[in-house]
C-alpha positions, 0 to 999 in steps of 0.5 A, a space after each residue: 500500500 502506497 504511502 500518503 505524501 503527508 506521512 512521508 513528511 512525517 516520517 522524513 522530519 522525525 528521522 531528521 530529528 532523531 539523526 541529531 543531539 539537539 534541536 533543529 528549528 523550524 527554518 532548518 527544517 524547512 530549509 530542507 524540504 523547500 530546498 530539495 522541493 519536496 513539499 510547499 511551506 504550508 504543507 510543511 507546517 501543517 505537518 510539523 503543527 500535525 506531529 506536535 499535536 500527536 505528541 511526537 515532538 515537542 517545541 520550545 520557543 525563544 524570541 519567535 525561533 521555534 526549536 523542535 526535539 523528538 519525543 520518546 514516542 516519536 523516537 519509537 515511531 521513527 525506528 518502526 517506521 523509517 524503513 518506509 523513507 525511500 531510501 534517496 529521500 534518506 540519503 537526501 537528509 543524510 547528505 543535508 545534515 552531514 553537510 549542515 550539522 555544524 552550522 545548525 548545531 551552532 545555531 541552535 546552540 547559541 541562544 539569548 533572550 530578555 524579560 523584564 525583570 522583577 522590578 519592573 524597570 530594568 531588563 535581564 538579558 540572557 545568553 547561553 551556548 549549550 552543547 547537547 543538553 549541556 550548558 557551556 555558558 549562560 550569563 545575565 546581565 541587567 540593562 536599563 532599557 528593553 531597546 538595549 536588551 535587543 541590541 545585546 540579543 542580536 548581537 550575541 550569536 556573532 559575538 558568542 565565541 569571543 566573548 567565551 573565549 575571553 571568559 575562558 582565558 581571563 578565568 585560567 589566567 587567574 587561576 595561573 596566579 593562584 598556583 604562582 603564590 602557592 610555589 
């Protein structure tokens, strides 16, 4: 029995979801099916509005950027179903991820966001940069105004890298110190 265009899609981001460690957005995604031209933007949507509706994925959304991860319960239908994903179509994905993985592991690993803050006036902007599940920095920082709080936003994917490493060399160059005194 020939399978319907809409569960191929299913199928096909379940299997793009299981394949990495962190969560893809809904552009990477996408980007993926409009590229390879595979389905329309609107199809794509109602699948991935489809999958969270039966519990297959889950999103999480930070500053209007959707994030998409895998539940158990899609991870058990992916490994039931994957044989289904005609094998070009896997290929296709494989060779996309392969190509991308860095980049849409960087992407989604570099995050900010702000909120106003407890008082009321001021704005607390929050940077991370998380591998996987693990968190490799994640500062706040209080500013004055909701306009600065997304300009440093903005900024940080850019910035990020630097500004870890900075962290990073100030902290051991520290800690240098403290092993001279103790000689």
């Amino acid at each position: 029995m020939a399978m319907d265009s809409l569960t191929l899609y299913k199928f096909m981001t379940l299997y793009m979801l299981n394949k990495v460690n962190f969560p893809l957005t809904n552009t990477q995604i996408s980007d993926f099916f409009l590229d390879k031209e595979y389905t329309t933007y609107f199809v794509f949507q109602q699948v991935i509005t489809e999958l969270l509706e039966a519990g297959l994925i889950s999103a999480e959304t930070v500053r209007n950027t959707s994030y998409y991860k895998i539940t158990d319960s899609g991870i058990e239908t992916v490994e039931l179903f994957s044989d289904k994903i005609p094998v070009a179509v896997v290929d296709d994905m494989d060779i996309f991820l392969i190509d991308n993985k860095y980049e849409m592991r960087n992407e989604v690993g570099t995050t900010s966001d702000y909120y106003l803050s407890a008082n009321g006036q001021d704005y607390i902007v929050t940077c991370q940069i998380k591998e996987g599940s693990s968190n490799l920095i994640d500062i706040n920082i209080t500013v004055p105004s909701e306009d600065v709080a997304e300009i440093m936003c903005n900024n940080w994917r850019d910035a990020s890298q630097d500004i870890y490493s900075i962290i990073m060399k100030t902290l051991m160059k520290q800690e240098k110190k403290q092993d001279k005194k103790q000689e």
